[in-house]
C-alpha positions in Angstrom: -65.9 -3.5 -4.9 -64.5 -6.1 -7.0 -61.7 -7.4 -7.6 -59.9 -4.7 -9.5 -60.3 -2.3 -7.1 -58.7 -5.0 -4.2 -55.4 -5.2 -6.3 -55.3 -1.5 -6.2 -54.3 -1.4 -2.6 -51.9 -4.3 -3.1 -48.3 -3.8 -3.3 -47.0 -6.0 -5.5 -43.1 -6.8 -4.7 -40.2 -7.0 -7.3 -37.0 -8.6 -6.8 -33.6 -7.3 -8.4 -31.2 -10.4 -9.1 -28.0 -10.7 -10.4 -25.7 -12.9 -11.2 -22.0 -14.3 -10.3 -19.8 -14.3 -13.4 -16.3 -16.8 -13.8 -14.5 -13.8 -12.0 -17.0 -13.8 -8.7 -18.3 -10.1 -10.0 -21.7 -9.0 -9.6 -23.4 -5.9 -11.0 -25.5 -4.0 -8.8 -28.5 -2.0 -10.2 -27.9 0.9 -8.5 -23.7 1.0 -8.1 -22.0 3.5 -9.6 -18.6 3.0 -11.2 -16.2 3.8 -8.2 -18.1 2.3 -5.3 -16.9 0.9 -2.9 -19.1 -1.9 -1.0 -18.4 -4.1 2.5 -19.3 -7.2 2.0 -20.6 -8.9 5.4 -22.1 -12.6 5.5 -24.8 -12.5 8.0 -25.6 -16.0 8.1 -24.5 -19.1 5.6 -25.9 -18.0 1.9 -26.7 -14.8 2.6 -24.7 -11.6 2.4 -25.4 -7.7 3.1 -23.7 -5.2 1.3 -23.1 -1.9 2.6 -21.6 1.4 0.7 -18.9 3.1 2.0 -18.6 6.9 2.1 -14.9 7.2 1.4 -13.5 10.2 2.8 -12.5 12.7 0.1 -8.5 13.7 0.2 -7.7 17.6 -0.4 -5.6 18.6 -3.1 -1.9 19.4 -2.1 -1.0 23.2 -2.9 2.0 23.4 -5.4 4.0 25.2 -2.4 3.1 22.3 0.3 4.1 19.5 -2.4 7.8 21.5 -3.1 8.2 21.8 0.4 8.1 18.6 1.4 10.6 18.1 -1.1 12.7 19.9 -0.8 12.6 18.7 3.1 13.1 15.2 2.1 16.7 13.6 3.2 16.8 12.5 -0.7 20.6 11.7 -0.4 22.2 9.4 2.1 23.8 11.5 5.0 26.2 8.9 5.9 28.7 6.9 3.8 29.1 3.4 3.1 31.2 2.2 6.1 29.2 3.5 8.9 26.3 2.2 8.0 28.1 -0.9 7.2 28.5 -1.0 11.1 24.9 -0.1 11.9 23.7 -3.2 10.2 26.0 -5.8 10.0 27.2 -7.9 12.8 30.5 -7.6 13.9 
């Protein structure tokens, strides 16, 4: 066997780098726009980043969002003077 067949069977390791710009961003290879990334430092110079699997919010139905309006105190229930009192020191 020479020596093309021993390179075969080596795996030959690449490194993805990236770089800092003036506004401490970095572009990941494989981020999608969106992402959202923890950022732990595991030691001094060296960082891990982990994704996050937000959790996804359900759309509101038209008749929950117009009930909670209309359930809303959306005027004051008291007048001026008492709450006045409730706040102020006498």
């Amino acid at each position: 066997m020479g020596l093309d067949g021993a390179l075969n069977g080596w795996e030959i390791p690449t490194m993805k780098i990236c770089r800092v710009d003036s506004k401490k961003r970095v572009v990941l290879p494989d981020g999608k726009p969106g992402d959202w990334m923890v950022v732990e430092e595991a030691e001094a110079g060296t960082y891990i980043l982990k994704r996050m699997e937000m959790p996804r919010r359900r759309p509101r139905s038209v008749a929950a969002t117009r009930s909670a309006v209309a359930k809303a105190p959306l005027k004051m229930r008291m007048d001026w003077e008492e709450l006045r009192k409730l706040t102020r020191e006498p």
